[in-house]
Every structure is written in C-alpha cells, then in structure tokens.
N, C-alpha and C positions, 0 to 999 in steps of 0.2 A: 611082420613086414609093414611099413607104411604107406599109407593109401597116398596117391599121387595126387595133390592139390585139383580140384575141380574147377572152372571156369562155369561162373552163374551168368546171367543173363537179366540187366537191367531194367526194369518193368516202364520205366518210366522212357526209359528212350533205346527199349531195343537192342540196345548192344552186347556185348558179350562181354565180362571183366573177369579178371583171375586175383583172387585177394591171400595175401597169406598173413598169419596174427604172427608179433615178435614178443615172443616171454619179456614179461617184465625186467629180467635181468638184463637184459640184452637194451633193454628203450637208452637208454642213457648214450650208448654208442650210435646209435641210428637219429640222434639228433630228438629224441623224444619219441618219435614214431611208434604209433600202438600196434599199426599192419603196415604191409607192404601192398600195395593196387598198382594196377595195369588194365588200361582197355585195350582188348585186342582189336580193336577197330572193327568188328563185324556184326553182321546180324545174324549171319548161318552157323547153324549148332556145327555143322560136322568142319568146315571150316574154323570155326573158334576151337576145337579141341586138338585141330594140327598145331596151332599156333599157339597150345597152351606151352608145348613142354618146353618150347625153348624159354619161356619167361620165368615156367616152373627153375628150370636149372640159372637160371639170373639170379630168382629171389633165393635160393639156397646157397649161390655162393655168398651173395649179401650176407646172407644171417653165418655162416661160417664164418665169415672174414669178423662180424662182431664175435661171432663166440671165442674167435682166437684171442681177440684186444682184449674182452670179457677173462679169459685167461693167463694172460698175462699180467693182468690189473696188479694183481699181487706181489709180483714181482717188481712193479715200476710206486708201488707205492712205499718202495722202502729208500724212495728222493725223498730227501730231508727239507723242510722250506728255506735253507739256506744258499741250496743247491737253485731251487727255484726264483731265489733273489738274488743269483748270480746274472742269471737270465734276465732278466729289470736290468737291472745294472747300466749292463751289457748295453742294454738296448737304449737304454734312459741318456746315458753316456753320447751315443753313434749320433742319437736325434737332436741331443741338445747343441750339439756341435755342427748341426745342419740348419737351425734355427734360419739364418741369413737367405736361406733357397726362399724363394717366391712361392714353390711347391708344395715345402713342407709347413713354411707359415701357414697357410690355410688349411691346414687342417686343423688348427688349434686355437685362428683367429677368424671374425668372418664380419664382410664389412656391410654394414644395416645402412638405415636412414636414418640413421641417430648416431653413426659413427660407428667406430672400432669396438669392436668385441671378444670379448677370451670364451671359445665355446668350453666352460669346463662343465659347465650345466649339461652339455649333451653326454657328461661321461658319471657327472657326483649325481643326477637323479636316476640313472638305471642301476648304480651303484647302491642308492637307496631304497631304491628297490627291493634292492636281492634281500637286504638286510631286514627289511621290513618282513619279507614272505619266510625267513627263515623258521623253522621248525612248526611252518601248517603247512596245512594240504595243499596250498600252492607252490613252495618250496620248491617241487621238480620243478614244475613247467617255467617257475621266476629263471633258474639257474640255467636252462635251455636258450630263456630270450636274451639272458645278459651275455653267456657267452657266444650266441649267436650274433648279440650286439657288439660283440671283442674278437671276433675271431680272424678278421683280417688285421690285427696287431699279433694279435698269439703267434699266427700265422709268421709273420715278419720278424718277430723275438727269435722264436726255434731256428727259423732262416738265418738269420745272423750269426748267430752261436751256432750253427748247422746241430742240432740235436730233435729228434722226433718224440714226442709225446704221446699217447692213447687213450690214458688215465684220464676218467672224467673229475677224479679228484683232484690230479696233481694240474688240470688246464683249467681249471676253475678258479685254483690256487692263484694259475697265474696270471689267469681274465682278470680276475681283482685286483693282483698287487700292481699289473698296469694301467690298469683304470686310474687308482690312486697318483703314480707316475705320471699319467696323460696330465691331469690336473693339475699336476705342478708346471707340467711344459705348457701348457695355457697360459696360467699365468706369465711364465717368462716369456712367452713368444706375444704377449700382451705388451709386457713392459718394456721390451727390447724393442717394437713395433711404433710404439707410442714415442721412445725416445730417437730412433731412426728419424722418424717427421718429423720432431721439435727439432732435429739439429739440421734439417734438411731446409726447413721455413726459413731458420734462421742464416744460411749461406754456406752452413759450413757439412762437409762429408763425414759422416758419424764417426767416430773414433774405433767403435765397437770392431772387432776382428775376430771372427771364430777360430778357435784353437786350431792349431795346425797340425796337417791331416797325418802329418809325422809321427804326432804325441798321440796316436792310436789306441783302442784298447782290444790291439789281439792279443796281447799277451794274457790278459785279463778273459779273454774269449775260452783260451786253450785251458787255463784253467778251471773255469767252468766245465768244460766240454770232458775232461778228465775225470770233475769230480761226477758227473752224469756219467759216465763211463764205467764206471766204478761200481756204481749203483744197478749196473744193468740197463740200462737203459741203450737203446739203438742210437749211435755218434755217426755222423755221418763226415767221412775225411776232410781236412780239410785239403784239397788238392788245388784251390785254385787263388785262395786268398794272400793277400799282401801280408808279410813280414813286417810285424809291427818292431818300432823303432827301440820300446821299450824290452832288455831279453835280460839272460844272467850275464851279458858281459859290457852289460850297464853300471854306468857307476851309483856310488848311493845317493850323490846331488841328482843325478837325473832320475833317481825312484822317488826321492825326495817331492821332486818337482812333477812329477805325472801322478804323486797321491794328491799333492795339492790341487792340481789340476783337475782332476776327479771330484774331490769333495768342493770344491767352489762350486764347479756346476749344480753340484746337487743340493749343496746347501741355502746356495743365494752369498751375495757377497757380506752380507752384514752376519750371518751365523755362521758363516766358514770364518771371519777375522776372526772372530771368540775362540773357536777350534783353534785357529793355527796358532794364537795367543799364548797357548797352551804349551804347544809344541816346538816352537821356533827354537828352543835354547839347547834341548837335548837335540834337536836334530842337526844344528852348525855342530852340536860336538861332535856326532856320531860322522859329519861328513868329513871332519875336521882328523877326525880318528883313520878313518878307511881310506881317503885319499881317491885316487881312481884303482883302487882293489874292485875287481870286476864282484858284483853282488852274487853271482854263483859261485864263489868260491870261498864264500864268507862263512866261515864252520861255528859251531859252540862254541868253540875256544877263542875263537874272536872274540866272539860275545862277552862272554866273562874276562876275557883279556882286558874290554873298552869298560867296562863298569867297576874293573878296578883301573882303571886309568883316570875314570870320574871320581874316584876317593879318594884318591892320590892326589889329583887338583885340588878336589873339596880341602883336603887335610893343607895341602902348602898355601892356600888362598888365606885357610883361620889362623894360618902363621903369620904374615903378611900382615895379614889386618889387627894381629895382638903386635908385634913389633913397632906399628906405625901409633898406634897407640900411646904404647908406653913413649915412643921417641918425640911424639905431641901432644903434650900433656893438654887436655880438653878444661878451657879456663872456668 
C-alpha cells in the first residue's frame, strides 16, 4: 500500500508545503516539471494535514492524466511527418491570406526607430537554439523553452485543422516545422508591408488583394483531419466550419487554379512562375480533356483514357509537321 504524500514544513518561513516528484517519464508532458509543489497556506501542523489530502488527490490526478498521454504516446507516434505538414500547410495557407489584417501583420512585423522590421529573428534564433542543444545535456530543457516558445501557434495549427496532439514528439515536430513557416510569413508580411507604403506615398491604393475567402483551404483541412484520423489520433468534428468552395463537384480548372493559388503563396511569386512553367501545358490539356466533369467522379479510366488522348495528339501533330515539310521545301 502507498504511504499518503506528507506535507513538510518550510524552515525558512514557516509554512506548511506538500511536494510530490514526477518520474522522469512523465517530465516531458508536465512541461519539464521534476515535482509538483503546493503551499498550503499555513503554519499549523494539524491544520496543514486537513488540507494535505485534497491537493494530495490534485497532484494524482495530474500525474494520471500524464501517464495516460505517456501511454498513448505510442499510439500517436505512428503520424507520419507528412501528416504533420499537412497541419503547416493548413495553417501557413489560412495566415498568409490574412497578411492584410493590421492584427496579424504585427505579429510578424514590428515598427522600431529605425523603421519597419520582419521579426523572423524572434523565431530562426530559438530555432537555433534547439539545433545547437541537440544530442547534450541540455537537449531536454532547449526543447521545453522552444516549444514553450511555439505553443500558442501549435496551439492555433490543431485549432484550425480541429485535431488534438499529446505526443512530445509529434508537437516538437510541429513547433519546428512552424517556426520555419513563421519566417517565411515575416518575410512576406515585410515585403507586402514595405510595398503597401511605397504605393500609398506615392497616391495610389495598393493593388495587392488577398485571396478570396471563397478559394478556402477546408477541403485541404478535411483531408488532413482524415489522414490524422487514421492514424489514431483524436479528430475533433468538424461541426461548425464553412464549407469550403473547393469539393469533388469542382471542376479541374477550379482545382487547377486553387493549386496554384496554394503554391504562389508558398512559394513567392518568382519560384512559383518556374513551378507553373512547368506545368501550364499538360494542365490546359488536362482541363481541355475533362471539361466541367465534376473532379469526383474522375476514375482510372479517365486517366489512362486522357494520356492516350495525349499520344494521339503527340502522333497527328508529327504528322502535320512531316506533311508541312515535305509540302515546303526548306531552301
């Protein structure tokens, strides 16, 4: 049977404290915490020990509720980090499209006596941090303050994508891979900042328009939220969110145009042109092929349908172009 936590009594000022230790397995869910402390506010022994047991059964449900995360761990670390950079995404996506708000600019820019600034320093030195303390003895405690230092983002990520986390692995995962994302929205909420005033000096209302709130990414939500679902992890319904615009009885120019929509933001305008550079040719065929066929109903056999449809062009095109040959002879 175990002996009931004792309440000691402070030498130095009297009072009465009840302290319990947290196995080391356990520190990492309690935020680092080696014990749990409490004063019970008094100086009388028989008084401090009415008022032990209920703080006793406090710190026990504490440490239960970590042994339960502690046991689940297992279970929630079979999220893959793809699954976790759906969650970035997601989120990278919702903020950069808010850029414009007054609210969310400052958190990413902040105005000195030297002018306009991108705070990404407040996010790439705790990031350097972590990377520096990685595999010493400071390790734990770096990985504590960083996502201490990330945790009303993480916090806001899950929020969005409505999905719960526990795993000190898999939110570390994700304190980092946002960290990185912050520092890109620094920058652009810099650059977009900077050119707002130059065009505002100059008389004219910025051209700049945030994506409209139409070309959403919950479709892109549900999907994440699925594949965390999958994996076990706790989904939390979506019962109250907008119906994003993007679904399967969208055609393939409007998927078309909400991928590109996506990867500009993410990429910047001058590495998304190179991407779509890419892309642009098979993707008129592909829209060119499907029409307004709703994207959900689009099987295999379409597929293979449209790519022999593209050989078929390819082959009557190198006809064309020998016919026109021969019929103009090259002087």
């Amino acid at each position: 049977m175990a002996f009931m936590i004792q309440p000691r009594r402070d030498p130095k000022s009297g009072m009465w404290k009840i302290r319990k230790g947290i196995p080391a397995h356990l520190r990492p869910f309690l935020d680092g915490k080696t014990e749990l402390k409490r004063s019970l506010e008094t100086k009388d022994a028989a008084e401090a020990k009415s008022r032990a047991s209920v703080i006793v059964a406090e710190f026990e449900a504490i440490t239960a509720n970590a042994q339960l995360r502690y046991d689940n761990q297992e279970r929630e670390q079979q999220v893959n980090p793809a699954q976790l950079d759906a969650i970035v995404s997601h989120w990278f996506v919702n903020e950069r499209q808010r850029l414009s708000q007054p609210d969310i600019l400052a958190r990413y820019t902040l105005e000195t006596s030297d002018g306009l600034e991108a705070m990404a320093e407040w996010f790439s030195e705790p990031l350097e941090a972590l990377n520096v303390a990685e595999g010493t003895l400071n390790q734990q405690s770096a990985e504590q303050r960083f996502m201490s230092h990330m945790n009303d983002f993480v916090d806001e990520a899950l929020t969005l994508s409505q999905c719960q986390l526990f795993s000190h692995a898999a939110k570390l995962y994700l304190s980092v891979k946002l960290a990185e994302a912050i520092i890109r929205l620094c920058n652009s909420a810099f650059d977009l900042e900077v050119y707002t005033r130059r065009e505002r000096n100059r008389g004219f209302e910025p051209l700049f328009m945030p994506p409209s709130d139409s070309m959403n990414v919950q479709g892109f939500a549900e999907n994440s939220r699925a594949a965390l679902a999958e994996s076990g992890l706790e989904v939390v319904p979506d019962d109250v969110a907008t119906r994003g615009d993007l679904s399967t009885s969208s055609t393939v120019s409007h998927l078309v145009e909400w991928v590109n929509t996506q990867k500009s933001l993410i990429l910047g305008e001058t590495a998304f042109k190179s991407w779509q550079a890419d892309r642009n040719r098979p993707c008129n065929r592909l829209i060119e092929f499907f029409g307004s066929k709703p994207i959900g109903q689009i099987q295999k056999i379409d597929m293979r349908n449209f790519f022999n449809w593209i050989i078929q062009v390819q082959f009557h095109l190198i006809r064309i172009v020998n016919h026109v040959r021969i019929a103009i002879p090259i002087a």
